[in-house]
C-alpha positions in Angstrom: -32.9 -17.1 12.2 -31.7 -14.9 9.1 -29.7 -12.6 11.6 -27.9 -15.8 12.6 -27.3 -16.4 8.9 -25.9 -12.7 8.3 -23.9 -12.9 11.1 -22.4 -16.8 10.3 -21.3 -15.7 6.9 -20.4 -12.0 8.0 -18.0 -13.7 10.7 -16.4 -16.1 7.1 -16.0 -13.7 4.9 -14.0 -11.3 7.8 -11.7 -14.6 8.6 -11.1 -14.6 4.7 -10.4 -10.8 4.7 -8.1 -11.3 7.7 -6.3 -14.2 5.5 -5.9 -12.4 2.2 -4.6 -9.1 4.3 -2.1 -11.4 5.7 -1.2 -12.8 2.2 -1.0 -8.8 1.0 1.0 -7.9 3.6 4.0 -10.9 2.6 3.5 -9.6 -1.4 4.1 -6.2 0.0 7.1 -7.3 2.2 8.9 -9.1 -0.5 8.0 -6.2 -3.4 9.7 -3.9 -0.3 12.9 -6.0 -0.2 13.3 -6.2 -4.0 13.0 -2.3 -4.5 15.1 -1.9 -1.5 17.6 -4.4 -2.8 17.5 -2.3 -6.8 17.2 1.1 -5.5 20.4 1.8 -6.6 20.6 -0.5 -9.5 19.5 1.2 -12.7 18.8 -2.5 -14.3 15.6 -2.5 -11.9 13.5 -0.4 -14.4 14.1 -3.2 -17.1 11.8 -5.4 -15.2 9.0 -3.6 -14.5 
């Protein structure tokens, strides 16, 4: 019964991990695009 447990929580927190990866993954596409976008603008180190 416990291994069921383990393996019942194990399998949510993965689907969270999975979830918040994906959420990373469009904050890391859209910081991308903005540095992209500023790379040649010298004004870009005024908002970091």
């Amino acid at each position: 019964m416990d291994n069921k447990v383990s393996v019942e929580k194990l399998d949510m927190e993965v689907k969270h991990l999975k979830s918040e990866v994906e959420n990373m993954k469009v904050i890391l596409r859209g910081l991308l695009q903005v540095v992209m976008e500023n790379e040649e603008d010298e004004d870009y180190y005024e908002y970091t």
